[in-house]
C-alpha positions as CSV (number, residue, x, y, z in Angstrom):
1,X,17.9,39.3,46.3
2,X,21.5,41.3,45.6
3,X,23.2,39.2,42.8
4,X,27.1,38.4,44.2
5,X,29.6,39.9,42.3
6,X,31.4,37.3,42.7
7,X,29.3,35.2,41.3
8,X,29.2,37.2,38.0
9,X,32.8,37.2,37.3
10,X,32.6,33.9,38.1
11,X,30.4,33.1,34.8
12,X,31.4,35.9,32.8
13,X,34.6,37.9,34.3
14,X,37.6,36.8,31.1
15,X,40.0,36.7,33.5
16,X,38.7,33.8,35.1
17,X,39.7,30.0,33.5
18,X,37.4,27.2,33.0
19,X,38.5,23.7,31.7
20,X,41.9,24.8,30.8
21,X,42.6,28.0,28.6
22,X,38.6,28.2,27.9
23,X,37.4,31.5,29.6
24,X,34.1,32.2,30.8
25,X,33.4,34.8,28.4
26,X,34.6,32.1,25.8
27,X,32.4,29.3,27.4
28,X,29.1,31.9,27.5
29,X,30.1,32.2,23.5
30,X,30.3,28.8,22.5
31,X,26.6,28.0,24.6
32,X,25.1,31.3,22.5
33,X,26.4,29.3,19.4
34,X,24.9,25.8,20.4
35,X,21.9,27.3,21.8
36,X,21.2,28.8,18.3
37,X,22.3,25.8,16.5
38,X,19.7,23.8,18.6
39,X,16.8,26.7,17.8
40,X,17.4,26.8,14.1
41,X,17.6,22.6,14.1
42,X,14.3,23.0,15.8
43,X,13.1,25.2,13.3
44,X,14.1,23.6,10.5
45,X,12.6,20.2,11.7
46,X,9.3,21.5,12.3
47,X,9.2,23.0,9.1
48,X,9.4,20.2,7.7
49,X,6.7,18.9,9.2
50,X,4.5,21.6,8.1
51,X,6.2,21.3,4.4
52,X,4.8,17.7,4.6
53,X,1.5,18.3,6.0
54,X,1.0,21.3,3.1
55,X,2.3,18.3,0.7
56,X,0.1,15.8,1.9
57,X,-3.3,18.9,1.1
58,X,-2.0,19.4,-1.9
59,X,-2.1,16.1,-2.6
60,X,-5.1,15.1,-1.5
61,X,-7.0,18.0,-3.5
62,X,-5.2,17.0,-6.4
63,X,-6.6,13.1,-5.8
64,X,-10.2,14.2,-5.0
65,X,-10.2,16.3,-7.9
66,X,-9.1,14.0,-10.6
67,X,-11.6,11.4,-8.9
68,X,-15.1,13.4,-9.4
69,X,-13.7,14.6,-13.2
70,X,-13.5,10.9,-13.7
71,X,-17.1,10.8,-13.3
72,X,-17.8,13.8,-15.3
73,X,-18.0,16.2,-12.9
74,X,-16.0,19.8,-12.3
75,X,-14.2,20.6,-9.1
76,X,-12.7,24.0,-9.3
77,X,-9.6,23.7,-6.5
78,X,-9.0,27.3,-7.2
79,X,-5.7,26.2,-8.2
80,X,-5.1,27.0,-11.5
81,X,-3.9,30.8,-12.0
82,X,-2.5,32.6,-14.3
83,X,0.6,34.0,-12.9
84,X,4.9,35.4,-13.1
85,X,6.7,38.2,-12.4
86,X,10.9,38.7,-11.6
87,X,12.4,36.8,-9.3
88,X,13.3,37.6,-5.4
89,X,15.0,35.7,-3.3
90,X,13.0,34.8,-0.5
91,X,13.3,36.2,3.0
92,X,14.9,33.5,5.0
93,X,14.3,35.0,8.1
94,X,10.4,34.6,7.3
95,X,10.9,30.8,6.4
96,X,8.7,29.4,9.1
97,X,5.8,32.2,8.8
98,X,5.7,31.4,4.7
99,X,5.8,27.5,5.9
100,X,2.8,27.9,8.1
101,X,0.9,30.6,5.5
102,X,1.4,28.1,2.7
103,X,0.1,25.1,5.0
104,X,-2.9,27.7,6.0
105,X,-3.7,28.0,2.5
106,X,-3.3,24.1,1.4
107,X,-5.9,23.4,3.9
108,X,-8.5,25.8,2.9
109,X,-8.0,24.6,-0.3
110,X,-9.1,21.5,1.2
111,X,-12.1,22.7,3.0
112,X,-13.5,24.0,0.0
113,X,-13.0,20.4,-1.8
114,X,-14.8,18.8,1.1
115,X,-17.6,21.3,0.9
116,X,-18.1,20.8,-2.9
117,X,-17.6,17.0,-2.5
118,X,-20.7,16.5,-0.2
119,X,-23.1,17.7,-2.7
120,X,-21.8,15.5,-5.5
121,X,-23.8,11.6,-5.3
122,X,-20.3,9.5,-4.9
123,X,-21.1,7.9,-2.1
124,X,-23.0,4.2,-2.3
125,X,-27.1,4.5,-0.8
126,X,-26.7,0.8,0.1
127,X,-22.9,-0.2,1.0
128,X,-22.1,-3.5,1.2
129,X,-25.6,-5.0,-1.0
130,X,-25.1,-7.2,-3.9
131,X,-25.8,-5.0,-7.5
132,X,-28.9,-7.2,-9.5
133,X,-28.9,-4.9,-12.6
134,X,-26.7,-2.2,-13.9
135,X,-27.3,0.6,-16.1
136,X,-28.6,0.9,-19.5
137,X,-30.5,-1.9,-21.4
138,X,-31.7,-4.7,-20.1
139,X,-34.4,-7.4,-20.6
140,X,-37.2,-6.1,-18.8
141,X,-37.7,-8.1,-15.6
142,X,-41.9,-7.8,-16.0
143,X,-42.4,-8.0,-19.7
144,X,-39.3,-10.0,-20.7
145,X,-38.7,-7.5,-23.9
146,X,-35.6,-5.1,-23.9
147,X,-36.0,-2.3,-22.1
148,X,-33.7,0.9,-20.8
149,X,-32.8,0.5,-17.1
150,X,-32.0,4.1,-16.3
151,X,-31.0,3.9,-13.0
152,X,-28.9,0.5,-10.7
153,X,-31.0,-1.8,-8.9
154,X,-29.2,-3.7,-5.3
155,X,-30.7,-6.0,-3.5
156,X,-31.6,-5.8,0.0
157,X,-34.1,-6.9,2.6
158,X,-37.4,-5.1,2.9
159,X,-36.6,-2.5,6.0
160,X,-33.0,-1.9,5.1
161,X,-32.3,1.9,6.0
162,X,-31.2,3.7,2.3
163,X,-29.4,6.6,3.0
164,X,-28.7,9.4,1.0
165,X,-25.5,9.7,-1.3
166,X,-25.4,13.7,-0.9
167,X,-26.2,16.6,0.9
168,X,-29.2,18.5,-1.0
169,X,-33.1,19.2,-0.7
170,X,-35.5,16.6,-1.0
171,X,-37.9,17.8,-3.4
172,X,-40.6,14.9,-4.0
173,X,-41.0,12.4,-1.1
174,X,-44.4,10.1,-1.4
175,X,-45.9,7.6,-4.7
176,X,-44.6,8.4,-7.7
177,X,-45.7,5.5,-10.5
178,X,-44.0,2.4,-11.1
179,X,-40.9,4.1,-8.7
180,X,-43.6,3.1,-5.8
181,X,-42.5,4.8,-2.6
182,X,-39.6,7.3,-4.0
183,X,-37.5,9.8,-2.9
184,X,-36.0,12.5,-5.1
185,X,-33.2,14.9,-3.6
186,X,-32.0,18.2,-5.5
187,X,-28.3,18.7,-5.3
188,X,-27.9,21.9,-6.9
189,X,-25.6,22.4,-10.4
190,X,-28.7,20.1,-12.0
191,X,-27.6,17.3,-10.0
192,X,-30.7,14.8,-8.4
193,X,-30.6,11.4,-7.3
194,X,-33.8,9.1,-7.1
195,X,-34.5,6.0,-4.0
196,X,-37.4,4.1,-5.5
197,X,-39.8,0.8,-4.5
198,X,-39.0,1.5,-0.8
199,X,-41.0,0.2,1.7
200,X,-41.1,3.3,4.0
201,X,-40.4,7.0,3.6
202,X,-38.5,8.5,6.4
203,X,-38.1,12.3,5.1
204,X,-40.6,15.0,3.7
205,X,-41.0,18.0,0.8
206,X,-38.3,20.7,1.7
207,X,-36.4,18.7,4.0
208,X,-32.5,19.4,3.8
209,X,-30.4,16.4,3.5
210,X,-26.9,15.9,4.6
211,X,-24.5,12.9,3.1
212,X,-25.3,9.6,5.1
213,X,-29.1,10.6,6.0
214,X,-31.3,7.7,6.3
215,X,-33.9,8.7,3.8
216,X,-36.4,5.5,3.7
217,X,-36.1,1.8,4.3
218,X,-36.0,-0.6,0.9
219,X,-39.2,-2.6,-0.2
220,X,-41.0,-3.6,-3.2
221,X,-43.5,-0.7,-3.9
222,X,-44.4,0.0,-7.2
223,X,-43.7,-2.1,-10.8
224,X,-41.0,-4.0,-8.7
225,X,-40.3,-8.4,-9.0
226,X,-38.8,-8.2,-5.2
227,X,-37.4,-6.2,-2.2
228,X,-34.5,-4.0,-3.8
229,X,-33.2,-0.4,-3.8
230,X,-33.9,1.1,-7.5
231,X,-31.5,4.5,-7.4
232,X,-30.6,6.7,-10.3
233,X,-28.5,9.6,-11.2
234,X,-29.9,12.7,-13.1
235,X,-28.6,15.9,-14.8
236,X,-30.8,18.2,-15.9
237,X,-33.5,15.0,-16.1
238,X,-31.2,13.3,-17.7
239,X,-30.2,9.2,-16.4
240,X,-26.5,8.6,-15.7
241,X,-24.8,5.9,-14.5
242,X,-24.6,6.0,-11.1
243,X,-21.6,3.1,-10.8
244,X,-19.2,5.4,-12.4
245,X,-20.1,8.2,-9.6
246,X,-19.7,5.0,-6.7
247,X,-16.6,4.5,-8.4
248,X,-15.4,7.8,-8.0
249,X,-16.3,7.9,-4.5
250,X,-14.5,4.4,-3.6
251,X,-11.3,6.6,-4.8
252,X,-11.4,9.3,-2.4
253,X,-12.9,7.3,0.3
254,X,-10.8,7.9,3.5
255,X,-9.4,11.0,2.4
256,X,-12.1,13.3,2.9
């Protein structure tokens, strides 16, 4: 439809007079003005936002991280670089793109955390069961002499399911001695965690394992006094103590 000229000097012809001396020409000014006022308040508060989320991965990485070194253990975040060079101002025109960039990066940074923290044992086979013997030496509970305890023993009743405290491979899943029924499970970097005097198996050889995984049920198989998980820690066949990895997972429980 034909646009009336009228109409046009109506909005925009400077002879014309709106509330008092203020033109029309003057009035489509001052809207330009507030209308990029309210775009660059808009942009400003949603960068903020995004400043907070990148904050809040940054953050987070920096938790998880110090967490798993606590129990011995090396998360590269990919964060430390050597780096300089003069300094530029920045472009403020590109503020929001380098907001949303930086915020991009954060959270891959966080991915790759995630990814490394599901092979590492920090999370607890049996949450919520009472701890009966701890790492390191102990009075034997057969024999009655002192003996090393190279794993954590928690009670439980027989058919609890004892899931998995890592993603990896299982590599032995059957008898294996005075463990009884056992499960071993390979998570790379020379990493394996052992489920022994279990009542039932419920993996095989081979299988891959994700974090969580119900990997038997607990029992008293093998050189065992009672129905009770038996779980150790190796690296490179060598016992650690698995509370300090449970500890380490309690701290970054929620974030990941």
């Amino acid at each position: 439809p034909a646009i009336d000229s009228g109409l046009l000097g109506g909005l925009f012809g400077k002879d014309q007079q709106q509330d008092g001396n203020e033109t029309a020409a003057d009035r489509a000014d001052r809207l330009f003005v507030e209308i990029n006022q309210s775009l660059r308040s808009i942009e400003s508060t949603q960068v903020a936002r995004i400043a907070a989320l990148t904050e809040n991965a940054y953050k987070t990485v920096d938790t998880v991280a110090d967490a798993v070194r606590s129990a011995g253990l090396t998360l590269d975040v990919g964060g430390e670089r050597a780096s300089g060079g003069p300094l530029i101002s920045a472009d403020p025109t590109r503020r929001f793109d380098d907001q949303v960039a930086e915020l991009d990066s954060a959270l891959e940074r966080l991915d790759k955390v995630r990814s490394k923290v599901s092979v590492m044992p920090v999370a607890n086979p049996l949450p919520g069961q009472a701890l009966t013997s701890s790492f390191g030496n102990r009075r034997d509970p057969i024999l009655g002499t002192m003996a090393f305890h190279s794993g954590m023993d928690f009670r439980a009743p027989t058919g609890q399911p004892v899931r998995a405290s890592a993603a990896g491979t299982v590599v032995k899943a059957g008898w294996n001695g005075g463990y009884g029924q056992m499960v071993e499970i390979d998570h790379g970097h020379g990493l394996t965690t052992r489920y022994a005097h279990m009542s039932a198996i419920a993996v095989h050889d081979g299988q891959k394992i994700q974090p969580g995984d119900v990997v038997g049920k607990v029992g008293s198989t093998g050189r065992s006094t009672g129905p009770h998980l038996h779980y150790e820690i190796r690296r490179n066949g060598d016992a650690l103590d698995p509370l300090t990895f449970i500890k380490a997972g309690r701290k970054i429980s929620g974030l990941l």
